[in-house]
C-alpha positions, 0 to 999 in steps of 0.5 A: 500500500505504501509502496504504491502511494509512493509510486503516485506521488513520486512522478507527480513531484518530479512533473511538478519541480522538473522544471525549475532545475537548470544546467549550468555551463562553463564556456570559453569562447572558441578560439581563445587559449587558456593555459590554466584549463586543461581541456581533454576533448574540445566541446564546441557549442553554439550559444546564440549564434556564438561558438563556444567550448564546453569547458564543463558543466553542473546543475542547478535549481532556481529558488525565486520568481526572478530567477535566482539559481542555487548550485555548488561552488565547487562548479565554478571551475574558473572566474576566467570562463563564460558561464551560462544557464540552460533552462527550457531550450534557452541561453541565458546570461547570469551573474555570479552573485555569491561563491563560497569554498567553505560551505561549497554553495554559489548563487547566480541570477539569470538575466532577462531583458523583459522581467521574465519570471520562472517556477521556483522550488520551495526550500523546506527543513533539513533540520526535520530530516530523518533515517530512512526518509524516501528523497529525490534527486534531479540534475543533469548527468555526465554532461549528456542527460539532462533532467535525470531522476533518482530515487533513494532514501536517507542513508546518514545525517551529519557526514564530514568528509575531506576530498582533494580538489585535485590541486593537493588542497583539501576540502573539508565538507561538514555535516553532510545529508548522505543519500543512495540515490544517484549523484554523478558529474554534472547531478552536483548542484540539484536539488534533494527533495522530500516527497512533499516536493520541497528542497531539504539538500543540495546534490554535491559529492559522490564518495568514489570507490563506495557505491550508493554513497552520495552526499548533499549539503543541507539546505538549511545552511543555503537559507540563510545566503539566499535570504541575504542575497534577496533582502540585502544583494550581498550576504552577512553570513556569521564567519570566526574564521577558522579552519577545524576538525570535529572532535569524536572518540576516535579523533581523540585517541588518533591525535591523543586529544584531551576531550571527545567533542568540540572544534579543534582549531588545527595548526596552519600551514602545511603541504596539505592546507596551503592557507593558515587556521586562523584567517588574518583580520577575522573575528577568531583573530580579532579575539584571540582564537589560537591554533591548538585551541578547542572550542568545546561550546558556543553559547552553551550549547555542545560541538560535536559532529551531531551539531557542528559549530556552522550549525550553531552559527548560522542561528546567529545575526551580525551584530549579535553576542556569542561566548565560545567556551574554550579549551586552551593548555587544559584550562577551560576559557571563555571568550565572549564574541560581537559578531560582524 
């Protein structure tokens, strides 16, 4: 009985949404070099009458009637390239309103000469998620299918996983929604959805090597910036600054760490980081924050890979007050912060 009430409204929730989930593309104009991109195989595509090379390209879904698109960071393959959205057998133009690496999430705006508006997917809590919970997964696969369909279930919650980059830099991703529906190259950057149809995850990596293990950035974390972008035009995202791990019992026995739980602030730069902990001129900085540093609490409340420090933070306003409850040379400190 369940199985063919989930069999209904599935295909109703892709009909519904299918259409608000756009293809992103990174282009060189045809013709011209670049030696820091490495092109296999040229891809030409014509682009409103003008050749381009497909340099790559990842998915996206659009989150407001004007046309603002939700998609990965990790897309943005160069600021160098062309980038153009693919929606509905159209070109459009965009601009590149946010990018951060840190919580992998890009915005762009599609540019319309008539104040054309578009469908727009709802963005629901993924903070209400749970194990075993049916999700759907939609994007454009491999650089060939577009509007590609996946169904799966929630598999974890709360995933932290590194990755290299490819350029010897890792990336740490924290508190990740891990699913077994299907996300390959060029699915990343599409929505997950709940079978009430609305966004709970943003399709991001597939752990290579594993099957049926992909993974997605909650939407929670997307929220806020978007919020942001609509009211403001530019994003005033709460950030200390700092590069750290989460504390577990077995971070604790590899790295003979005094305590089970909290943000450990790692030490700078290395062959692995090549940018340092703490950033300079940041509010961790500006209060004295230290590589070595743990930070067990913020405002009371415990860091563990359950609830990371981002989760925290992002319940938080510029201009609001936090106290991080510290861990320094096994003596607790408290360190009241002004965020900004």
């Amino acid at each position: 009985m369940c199985w063919k009430l989930e069999s209904q409204i599935i295909p109703q929730i892709v009909k519904k949404n299918i259409k608000s989930v756009v293809d992103i593309l990174a282009l060189m104009p045809s013709g011209e070099s670049d030696q820091t991109i490495s092109i296999a195989n040229e891809n030409i595509l014509l682009v409103n009458n003008q050749p381009y090379i497909k340099v790559g390209n990842s998915s996206g879904f659009i989150v407001d009637k004007k046309g603002l698109v939700l998609t990965n960071c990790h897309s943005i393959i160069s600021t160098n390239l062309t980038y153009k959205i693919h929606y509905q057998d159209s070109f459009f133009d965009c601009q590149l309103l946010y990018k951060n690496e840190i919580n992998d999430i890009a915005l762009f705006q599609i540019k319309t000469e008539n104040n054309q508006t578009f469908p727009y997917l709802i963005l629901g809590d993924s903070q209400k998620i749970q194990l075993g919970e049916v999700v759907i997964a939609i994007g454009n696969v491999l650089n060939e299918f577009e509007h590609t369909v996946s169904r799966g279930i929630i598999s974890g919650l709360s995933r932290y996983v590194k990755m290299s980059d490819g350029e010897n830099e890792i990336q740490e991703y924290k508190g990740l929604i891990q699913t077994d529906a299907a996300i390959n190259p060029g699915n990343s950057g599409g929505p997950l959805l709940n079978l009430k149809g609305k966004v709970i995850g943003i399709n991001t990596l597939v752990v290579e090597g594993a099957e049926n293990i992909g993974l997605a950035i909650p939407i929670n974390i997307a929220k806020k910036v978007v919020k942001d972008i609509q009211k403001f035009g530019e994003v005033r995202q709460v950030s200390l600054g700092i590069r750290y791990i989460l504390i577990d019992d077995i971070m604790k026995q590899l790295h003979n760490l005094p305590v089970n739980y909290g943000a450990f602030i790692i030490y700078g730069e290395s062959s692995i980081y090549k940018s340092p902990s703490i950033l300079k001129g940041s509010l961790a900085d500006q209060y004295g924050l230290r590589e070595g540093d743990i930070i067990l609490e913020c405002n009371n409340i415990k860091i563990n890979k359950n609830c990371n420090l981002q989760d925290i933070l992002q319940n938080y306003q510029i201009g609001e007050k936090i106290v991080l409850k510290i861990l320094r040379d096994n003596k607790e400190v408290e360190i009241p912060i002004q965020l900004e």
